[in-house]
mmJSON file of the N, C-alpha and C atoms, coordinates in Angstrom:
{"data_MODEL":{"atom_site":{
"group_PDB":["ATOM","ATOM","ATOM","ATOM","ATOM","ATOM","ATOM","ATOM","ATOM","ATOM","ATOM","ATOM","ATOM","ATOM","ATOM","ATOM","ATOM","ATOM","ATOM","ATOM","ATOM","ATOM","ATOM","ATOM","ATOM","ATOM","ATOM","ATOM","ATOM","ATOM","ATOM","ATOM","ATOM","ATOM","ATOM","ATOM","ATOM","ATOM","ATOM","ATOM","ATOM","ATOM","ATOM","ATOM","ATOM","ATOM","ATOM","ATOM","ATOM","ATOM","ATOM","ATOM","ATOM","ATOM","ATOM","ATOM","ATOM","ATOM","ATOM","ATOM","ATOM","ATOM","ATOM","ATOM","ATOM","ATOM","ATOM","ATOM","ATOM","ATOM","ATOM","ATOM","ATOM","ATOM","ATOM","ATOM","ATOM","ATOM","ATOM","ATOM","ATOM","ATOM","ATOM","ATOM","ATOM","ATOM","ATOM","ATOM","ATOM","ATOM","ATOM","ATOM","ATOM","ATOM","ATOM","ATOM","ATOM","ATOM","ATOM","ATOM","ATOM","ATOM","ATOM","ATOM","ATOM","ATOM","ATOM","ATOM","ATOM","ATOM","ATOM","ATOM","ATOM","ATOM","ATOM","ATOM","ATOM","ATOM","ATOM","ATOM","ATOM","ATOM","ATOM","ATOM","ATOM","ATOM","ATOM","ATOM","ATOM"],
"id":[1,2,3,4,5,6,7,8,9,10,11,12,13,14,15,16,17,18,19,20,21,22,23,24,25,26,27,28,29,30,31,32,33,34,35,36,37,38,39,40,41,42,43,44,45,46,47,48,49,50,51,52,53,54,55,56,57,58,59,60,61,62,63,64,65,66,67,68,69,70,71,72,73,74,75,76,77,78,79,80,81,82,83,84,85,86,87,88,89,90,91,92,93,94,95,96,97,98,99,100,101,102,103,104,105,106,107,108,109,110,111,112,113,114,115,116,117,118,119,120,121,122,123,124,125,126,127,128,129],
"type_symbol":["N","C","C","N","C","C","N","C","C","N","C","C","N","C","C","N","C","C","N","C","C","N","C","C","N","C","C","N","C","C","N","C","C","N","C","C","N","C","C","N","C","C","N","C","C","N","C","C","N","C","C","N","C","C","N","C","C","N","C","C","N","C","C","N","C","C","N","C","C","N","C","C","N","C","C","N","C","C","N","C","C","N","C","C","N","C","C","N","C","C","N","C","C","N","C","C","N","C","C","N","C","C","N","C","C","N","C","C","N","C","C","N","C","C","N","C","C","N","C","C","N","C","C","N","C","C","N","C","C"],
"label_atom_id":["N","CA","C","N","CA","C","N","CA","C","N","CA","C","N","CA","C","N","CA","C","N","CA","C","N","CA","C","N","CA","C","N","CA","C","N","CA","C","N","CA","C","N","CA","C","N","CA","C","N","CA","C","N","CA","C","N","CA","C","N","CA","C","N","CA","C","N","CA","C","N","CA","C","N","CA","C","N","CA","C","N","CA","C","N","CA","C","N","CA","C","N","CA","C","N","CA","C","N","CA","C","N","CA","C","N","CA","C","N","CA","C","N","CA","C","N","CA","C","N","CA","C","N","CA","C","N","CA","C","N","CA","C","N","CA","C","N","CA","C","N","CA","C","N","CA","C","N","CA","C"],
"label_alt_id":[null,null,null,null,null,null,null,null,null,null,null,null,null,null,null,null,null,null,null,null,null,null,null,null,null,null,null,null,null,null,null,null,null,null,null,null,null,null,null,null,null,null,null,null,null,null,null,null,null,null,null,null,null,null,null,null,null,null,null,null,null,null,null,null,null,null,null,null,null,null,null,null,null,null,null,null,null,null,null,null,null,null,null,null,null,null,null,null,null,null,null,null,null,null,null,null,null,null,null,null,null,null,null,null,null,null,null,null,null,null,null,null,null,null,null,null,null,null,null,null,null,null,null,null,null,null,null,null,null],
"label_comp_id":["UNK","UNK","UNK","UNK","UNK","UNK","UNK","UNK","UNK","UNK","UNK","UNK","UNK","UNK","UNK","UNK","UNK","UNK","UNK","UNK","UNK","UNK","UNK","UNK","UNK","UNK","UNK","UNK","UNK","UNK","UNK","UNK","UNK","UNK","UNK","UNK","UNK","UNK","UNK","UNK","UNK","UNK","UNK","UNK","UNK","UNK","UNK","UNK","UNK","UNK","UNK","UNK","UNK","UNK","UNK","UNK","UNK","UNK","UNK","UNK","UNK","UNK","UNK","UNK","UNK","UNK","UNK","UNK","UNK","UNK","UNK","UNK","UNK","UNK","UNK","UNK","UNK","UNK","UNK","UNK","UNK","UNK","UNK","UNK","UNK","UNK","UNK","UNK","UNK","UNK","UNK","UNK","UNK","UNK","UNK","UNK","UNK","UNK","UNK","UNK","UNK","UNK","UNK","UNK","UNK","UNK","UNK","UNK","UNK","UNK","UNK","UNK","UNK","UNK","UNK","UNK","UNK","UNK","UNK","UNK","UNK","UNK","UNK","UNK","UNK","UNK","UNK","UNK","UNK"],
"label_asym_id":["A","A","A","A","A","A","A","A","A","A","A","A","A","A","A","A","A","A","A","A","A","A","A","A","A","A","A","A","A","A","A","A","A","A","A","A","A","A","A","A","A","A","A","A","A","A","A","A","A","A","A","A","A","A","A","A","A","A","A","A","A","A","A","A","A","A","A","A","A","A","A","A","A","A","A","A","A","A","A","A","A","A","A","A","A","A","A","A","A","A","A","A","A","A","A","A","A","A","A","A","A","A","A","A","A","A","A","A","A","A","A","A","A","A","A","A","A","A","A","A","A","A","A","A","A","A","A","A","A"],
"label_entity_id":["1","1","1","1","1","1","1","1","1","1","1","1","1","1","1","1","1","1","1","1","1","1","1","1","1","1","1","1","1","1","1","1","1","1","1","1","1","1","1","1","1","1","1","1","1","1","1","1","1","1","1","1","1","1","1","1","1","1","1","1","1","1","1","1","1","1","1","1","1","1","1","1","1","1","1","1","1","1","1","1","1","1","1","1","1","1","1","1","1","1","1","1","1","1","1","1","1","1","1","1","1","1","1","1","1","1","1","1","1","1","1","1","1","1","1","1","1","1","1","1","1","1","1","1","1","1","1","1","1"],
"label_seq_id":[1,1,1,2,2,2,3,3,3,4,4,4,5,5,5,6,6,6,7,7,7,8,8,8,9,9,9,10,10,10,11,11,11,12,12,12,13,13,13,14,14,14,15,15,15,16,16,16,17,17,17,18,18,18,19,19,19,20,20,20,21,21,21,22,22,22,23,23,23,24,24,24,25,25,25,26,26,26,27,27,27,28,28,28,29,29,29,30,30,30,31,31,31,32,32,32,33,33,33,34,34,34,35,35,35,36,36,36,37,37,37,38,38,38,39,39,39,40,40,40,41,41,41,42,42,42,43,43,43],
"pdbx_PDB_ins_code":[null,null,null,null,null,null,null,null,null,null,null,null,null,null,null,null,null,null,null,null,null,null,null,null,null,null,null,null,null,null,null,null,null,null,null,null,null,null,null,null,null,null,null,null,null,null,null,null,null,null,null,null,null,null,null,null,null,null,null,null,null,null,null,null,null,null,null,null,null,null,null,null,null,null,null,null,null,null,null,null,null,null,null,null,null,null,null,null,null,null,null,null,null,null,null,null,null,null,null,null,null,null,null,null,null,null,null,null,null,null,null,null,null,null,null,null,null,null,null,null,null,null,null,null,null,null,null,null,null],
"Cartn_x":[-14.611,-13.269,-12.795,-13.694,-13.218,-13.055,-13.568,-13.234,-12.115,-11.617,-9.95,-9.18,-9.858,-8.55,-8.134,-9.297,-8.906,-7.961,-8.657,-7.636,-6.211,-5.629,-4.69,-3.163,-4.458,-3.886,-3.675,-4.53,-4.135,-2.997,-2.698,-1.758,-0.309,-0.319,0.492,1.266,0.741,1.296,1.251,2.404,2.624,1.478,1.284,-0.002,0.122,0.954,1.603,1.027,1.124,1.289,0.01,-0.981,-2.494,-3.474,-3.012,-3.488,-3.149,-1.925,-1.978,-2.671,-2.915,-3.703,-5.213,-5.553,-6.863,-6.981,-6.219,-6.134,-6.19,-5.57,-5.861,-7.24,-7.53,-9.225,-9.845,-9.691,-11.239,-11.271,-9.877,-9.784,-10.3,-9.933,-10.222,-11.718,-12.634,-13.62,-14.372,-14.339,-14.379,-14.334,-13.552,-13.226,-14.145,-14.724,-15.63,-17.026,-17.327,-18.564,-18.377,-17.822,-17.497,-17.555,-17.577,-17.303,-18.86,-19.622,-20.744,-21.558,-21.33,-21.766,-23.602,-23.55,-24.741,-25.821,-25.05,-25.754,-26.092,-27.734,-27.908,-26.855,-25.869,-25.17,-25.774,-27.167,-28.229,-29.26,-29.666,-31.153,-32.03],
"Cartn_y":[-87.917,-88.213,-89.546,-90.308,-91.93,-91.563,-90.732,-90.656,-90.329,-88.738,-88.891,-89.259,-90.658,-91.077,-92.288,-92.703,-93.593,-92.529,-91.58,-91.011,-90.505,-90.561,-90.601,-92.259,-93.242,-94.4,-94.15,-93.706,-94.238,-93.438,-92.57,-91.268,-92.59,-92.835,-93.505,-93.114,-91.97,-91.349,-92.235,-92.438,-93.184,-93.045,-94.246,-93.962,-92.971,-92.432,-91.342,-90.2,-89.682,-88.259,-88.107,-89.999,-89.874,-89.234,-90.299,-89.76,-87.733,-87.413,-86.058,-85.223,-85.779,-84.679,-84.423,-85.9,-86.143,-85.412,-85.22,-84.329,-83.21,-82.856,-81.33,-80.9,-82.131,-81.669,-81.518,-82.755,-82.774,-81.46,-80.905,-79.576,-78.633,-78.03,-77.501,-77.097,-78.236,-78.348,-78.281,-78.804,-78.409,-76.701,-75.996,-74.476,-73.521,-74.118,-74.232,-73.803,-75.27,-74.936,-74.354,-74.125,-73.495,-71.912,-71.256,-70.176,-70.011,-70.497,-69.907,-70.236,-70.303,-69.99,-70.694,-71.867,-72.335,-72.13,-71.316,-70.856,-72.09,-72.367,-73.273,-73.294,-74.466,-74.743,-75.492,-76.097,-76.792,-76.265,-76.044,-75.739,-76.72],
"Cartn_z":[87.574,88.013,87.414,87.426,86.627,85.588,84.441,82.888,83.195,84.285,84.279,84.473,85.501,85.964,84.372,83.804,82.663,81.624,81.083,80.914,80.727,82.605,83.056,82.965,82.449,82.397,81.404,80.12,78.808,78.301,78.931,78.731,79.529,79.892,80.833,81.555,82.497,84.055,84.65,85.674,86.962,87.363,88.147,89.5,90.582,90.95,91.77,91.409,89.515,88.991,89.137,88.727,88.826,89.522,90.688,92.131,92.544,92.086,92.493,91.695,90.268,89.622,90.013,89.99,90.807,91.571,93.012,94.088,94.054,93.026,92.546,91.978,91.437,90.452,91.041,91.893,93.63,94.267,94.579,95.967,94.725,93.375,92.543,92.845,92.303,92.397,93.759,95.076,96.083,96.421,95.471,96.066,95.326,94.464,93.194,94.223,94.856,95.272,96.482,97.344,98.577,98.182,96.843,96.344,96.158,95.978,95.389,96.458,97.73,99.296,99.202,98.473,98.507,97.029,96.506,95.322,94.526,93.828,92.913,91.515,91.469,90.427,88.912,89.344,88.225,88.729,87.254,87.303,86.565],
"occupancy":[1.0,1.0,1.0,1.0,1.0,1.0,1.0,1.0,1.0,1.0,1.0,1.0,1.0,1.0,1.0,1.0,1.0,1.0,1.0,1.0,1.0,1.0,1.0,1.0,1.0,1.0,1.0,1.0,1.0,1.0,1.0,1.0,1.0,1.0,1.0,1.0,1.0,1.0,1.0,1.0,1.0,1.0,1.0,1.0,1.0,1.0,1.0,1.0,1.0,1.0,1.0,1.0,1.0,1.0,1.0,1.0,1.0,1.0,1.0,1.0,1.0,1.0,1.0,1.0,1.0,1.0,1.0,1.0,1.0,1.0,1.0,1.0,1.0,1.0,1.0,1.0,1.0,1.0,1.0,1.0,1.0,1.0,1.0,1.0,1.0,1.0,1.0,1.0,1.0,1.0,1.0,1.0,1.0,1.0,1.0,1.0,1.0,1.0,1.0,1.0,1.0,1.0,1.0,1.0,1.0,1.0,1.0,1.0,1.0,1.0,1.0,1.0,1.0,1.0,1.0,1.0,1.0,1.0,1.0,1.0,1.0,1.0,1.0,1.0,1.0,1.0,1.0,1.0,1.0],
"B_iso_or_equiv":[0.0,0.0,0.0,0.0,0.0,0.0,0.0,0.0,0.0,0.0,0.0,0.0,0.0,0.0,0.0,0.0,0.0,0.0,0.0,0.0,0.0,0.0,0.0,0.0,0.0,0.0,0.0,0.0,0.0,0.0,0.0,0.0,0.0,0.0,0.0,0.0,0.0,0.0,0.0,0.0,0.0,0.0,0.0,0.0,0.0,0.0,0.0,0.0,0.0,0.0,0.0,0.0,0.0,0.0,0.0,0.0,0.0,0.0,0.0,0.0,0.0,0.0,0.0,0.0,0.0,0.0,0.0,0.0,0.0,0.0,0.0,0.0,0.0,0.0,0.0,0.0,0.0,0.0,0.0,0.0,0.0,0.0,0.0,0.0,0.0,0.0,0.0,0.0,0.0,0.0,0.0,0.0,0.0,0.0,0.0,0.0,0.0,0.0,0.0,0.0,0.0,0.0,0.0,0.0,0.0,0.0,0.0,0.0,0.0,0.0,0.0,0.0,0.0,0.0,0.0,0.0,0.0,0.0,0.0,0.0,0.0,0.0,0.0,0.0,0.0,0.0,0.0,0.0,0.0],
"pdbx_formal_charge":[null,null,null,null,null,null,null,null,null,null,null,null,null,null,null,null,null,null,null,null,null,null,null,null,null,null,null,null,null,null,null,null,null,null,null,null,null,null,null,null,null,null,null,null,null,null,null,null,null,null,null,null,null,null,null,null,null,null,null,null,null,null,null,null,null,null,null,null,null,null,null,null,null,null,null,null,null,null,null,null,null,null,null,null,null,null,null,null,null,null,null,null,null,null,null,null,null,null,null,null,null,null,null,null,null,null,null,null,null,null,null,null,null,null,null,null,null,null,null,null,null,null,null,null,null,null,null,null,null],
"auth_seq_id":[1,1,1,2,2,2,3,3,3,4,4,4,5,5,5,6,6,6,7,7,7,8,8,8,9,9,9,10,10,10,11,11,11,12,12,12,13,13,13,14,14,14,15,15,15,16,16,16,17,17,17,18,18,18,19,19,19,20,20,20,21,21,21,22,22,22,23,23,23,24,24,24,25,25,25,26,26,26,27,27,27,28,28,28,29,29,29,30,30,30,31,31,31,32,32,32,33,33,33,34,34,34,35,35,35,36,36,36,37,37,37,38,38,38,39,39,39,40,40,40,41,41,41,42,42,42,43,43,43],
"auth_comp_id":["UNK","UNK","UNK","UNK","UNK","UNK","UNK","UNK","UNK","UNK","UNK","UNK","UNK","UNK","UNK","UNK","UNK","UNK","UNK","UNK","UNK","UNK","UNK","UNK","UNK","UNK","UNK","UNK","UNK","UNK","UNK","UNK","UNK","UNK","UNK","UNK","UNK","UNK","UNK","UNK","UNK","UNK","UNK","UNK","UNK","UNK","UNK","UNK","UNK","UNK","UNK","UNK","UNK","UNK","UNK","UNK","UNK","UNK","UNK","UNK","UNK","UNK","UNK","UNK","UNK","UNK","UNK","UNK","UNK","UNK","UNK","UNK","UNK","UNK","UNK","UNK","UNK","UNK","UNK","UNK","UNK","UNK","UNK","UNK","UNK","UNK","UNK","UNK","UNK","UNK","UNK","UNK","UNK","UNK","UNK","UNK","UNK","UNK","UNK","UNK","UNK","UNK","UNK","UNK","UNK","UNK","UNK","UNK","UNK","UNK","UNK","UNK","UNK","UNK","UNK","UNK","UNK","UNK","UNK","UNK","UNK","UNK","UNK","UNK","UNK","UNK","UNK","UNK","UNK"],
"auth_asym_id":["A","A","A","A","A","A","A","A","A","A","A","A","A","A","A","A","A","A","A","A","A","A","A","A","A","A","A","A","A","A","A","A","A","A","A","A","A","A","A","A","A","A","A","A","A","A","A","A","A","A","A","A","A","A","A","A","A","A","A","A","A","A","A","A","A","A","A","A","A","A","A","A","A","A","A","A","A","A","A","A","A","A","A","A","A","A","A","A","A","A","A","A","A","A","A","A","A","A","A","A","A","A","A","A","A","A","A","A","A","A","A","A","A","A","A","A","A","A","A","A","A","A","A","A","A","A","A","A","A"],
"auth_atom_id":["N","CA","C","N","CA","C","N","CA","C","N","CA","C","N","CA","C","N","CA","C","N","CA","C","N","CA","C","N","CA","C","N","CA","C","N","CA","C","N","CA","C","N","CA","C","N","CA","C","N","CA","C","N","CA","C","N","CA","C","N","CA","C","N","CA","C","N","CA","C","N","CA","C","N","CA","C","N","CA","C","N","CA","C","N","CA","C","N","CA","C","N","CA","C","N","CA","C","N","CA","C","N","CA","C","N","CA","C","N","CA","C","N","CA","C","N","CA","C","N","CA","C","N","CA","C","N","CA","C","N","CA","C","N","CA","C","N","CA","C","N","CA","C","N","CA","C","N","CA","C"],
"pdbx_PDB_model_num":[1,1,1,1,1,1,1,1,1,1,1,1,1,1,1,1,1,1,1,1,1,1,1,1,1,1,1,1,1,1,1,1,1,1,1,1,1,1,1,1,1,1,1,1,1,1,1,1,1,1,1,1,1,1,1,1,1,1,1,1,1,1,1,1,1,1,1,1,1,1,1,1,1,1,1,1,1,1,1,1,1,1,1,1,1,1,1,1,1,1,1,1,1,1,1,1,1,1,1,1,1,1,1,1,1,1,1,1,1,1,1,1,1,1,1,1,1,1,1,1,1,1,1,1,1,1,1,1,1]
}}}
């Protein structure tokens, strides 16, 4: 998430657009592992 949020600076989005994309990546990802009901993601 820090590589994107640097990223997000160097692109030069408001801190606003930042924070919401972020928000989106986290729940994204969150729905990610909630989907695979415990399943090993690394092996």
């Amino acid at each position: 998430m820090e590589n994107l949020d640097a990223v997000f600076i160097e692109q030069g989005l408001p801190q606003g657009e930042q924070l919401i994309r972020l928000n989106q990546i986290a729940i994204q990802q969150m729905r990610v592992l909630e989907d695979n009901h415990g399943r090993r993601l690394l092996q």
